[in-house]
Each structure stands twice: as structure tokens, then as C-alpha cells.
N, C-alpha and C positions, 0 to 999 in steps of 0.2 A: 695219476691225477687226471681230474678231467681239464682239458681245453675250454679256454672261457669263449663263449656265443660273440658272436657281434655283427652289426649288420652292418655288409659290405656298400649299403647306398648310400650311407651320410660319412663323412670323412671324422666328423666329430660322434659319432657313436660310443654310446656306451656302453659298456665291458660289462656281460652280465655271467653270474656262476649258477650253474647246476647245483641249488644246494640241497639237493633231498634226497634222502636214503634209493638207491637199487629200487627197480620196480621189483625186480624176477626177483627177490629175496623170498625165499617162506622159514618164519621165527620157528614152525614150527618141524622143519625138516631143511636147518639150517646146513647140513656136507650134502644138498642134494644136489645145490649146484657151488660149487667151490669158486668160482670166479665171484660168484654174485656176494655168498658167505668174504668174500676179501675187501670186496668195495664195500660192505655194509661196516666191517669192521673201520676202515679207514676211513669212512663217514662220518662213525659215533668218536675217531678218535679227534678228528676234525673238529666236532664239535665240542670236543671239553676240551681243548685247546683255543678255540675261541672262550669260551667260556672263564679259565685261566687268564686269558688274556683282558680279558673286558675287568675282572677281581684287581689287575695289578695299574692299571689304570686309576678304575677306583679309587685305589690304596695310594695312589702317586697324589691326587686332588686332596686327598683327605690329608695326607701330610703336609702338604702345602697349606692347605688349610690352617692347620693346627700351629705352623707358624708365623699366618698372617695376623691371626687373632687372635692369637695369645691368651690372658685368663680368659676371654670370651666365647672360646672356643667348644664349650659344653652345647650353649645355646648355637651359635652360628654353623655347626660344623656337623651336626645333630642329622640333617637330610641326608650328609655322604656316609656318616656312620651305620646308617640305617641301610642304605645301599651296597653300602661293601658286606654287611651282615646278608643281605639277602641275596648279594652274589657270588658268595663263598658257600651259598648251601649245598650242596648237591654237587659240588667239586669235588672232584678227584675220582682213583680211578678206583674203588671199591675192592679192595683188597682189605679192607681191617673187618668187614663180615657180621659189621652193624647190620641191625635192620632198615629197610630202605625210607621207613619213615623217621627215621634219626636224621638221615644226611639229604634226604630230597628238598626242594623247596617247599615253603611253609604252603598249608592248600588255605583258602578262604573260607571258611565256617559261616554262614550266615544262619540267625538265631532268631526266629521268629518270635514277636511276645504277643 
């Protein structure tokens, strides 16, 4: 794991992460450096773990939700529905061998008239 940054001249400083993929990585000659190939993997797993994580959060407000509001809850509760749909896409780790536009995030289409 990397070490979080902080600078050592304000006593209240704060706590910054390295969050971006290995520079020395190449996708395209990924066993060339095996160190780099391991941080890169721990990186992408890093981030669909955030990812999972941010989904079950969602999922906790929306149940809340759906018991604050009771019948009303089609209308009221409609924005986290929509969010928990948009942050379940592209979850998980791709083993079922879909194509990657089944499970990615929706892209934005815009439709000139």
C-alpha cells in the first residue's frame, strides 16, 4: 500500500492519497515490469472496492428512504433509485464474460435535431 503525503509544516495538515494508477505501467507489455504489473492490479482492485462501497451506501439511504416515506415513496425516493442504478453499473469483477457495454456505465448520447 502506498503511504499517505502530508506536510510536515502545519500540525493540522491534511492527509492526502496517491490515487492514480503506476506511472511505469505499459497495458501493452504488462510482465515487463512485474512490480509495476502488481501496483496496477491493486490500484483497479482499489477502485472497484471504492466503488462497491459507495453502491452499499446508496443502497442504506434508499432503504431508509423507502421507510420514511412510505406509499410516497415512488415519487420521493426516485433520485436514489436512479443512483443506486447508476452505481451498480459497471460493478464487479467481470468474470460472467458479458460484453463490456452490458456492464460499463451508461455513455451520454447527445442527438442533434
Amino acid at each position: 500500500l502506498q503511504s499517505p503525503r502530508r506536510d510536515p509544516s502545519t500540525p493540522e495538515a491534511k492527509v492526502e492519497f496517491d490515487e492514480r494508477p503506476p506511472d511505469d505501467f505499459d497495458p501493452k507489455n504488462p510482465y515487463g515490469d512485474p512490480v509495476a504489473m502488481l501496483e496496477y492490479r491493486e490500484h483497479l482492485v482499489r477502485e472497484k472496492w471504492i466503488q462497491i462501497e459507495t453502491a452499499k451506501i446508496i443502497r442504506d439511504r434508499l432503504r431508509w428512504c423507502y421507510r420514511i416515506e412510505g406509499v410516497n415513496h415512488h415519487q420521493k425516493c426516485r433520485h436514489l433509485v436512479d443512483q443506486y442504478l447508476e452505481s451498480t453499473r459497471g460493478v464487479g469483477w467481470g468474470k460472467d464474460h458479458r460484453p463490456a457495454d452490458l456492464h460499463e456505465p451508461k455513455k451520454v448520447v447527445e442527438v442533434e435535431d
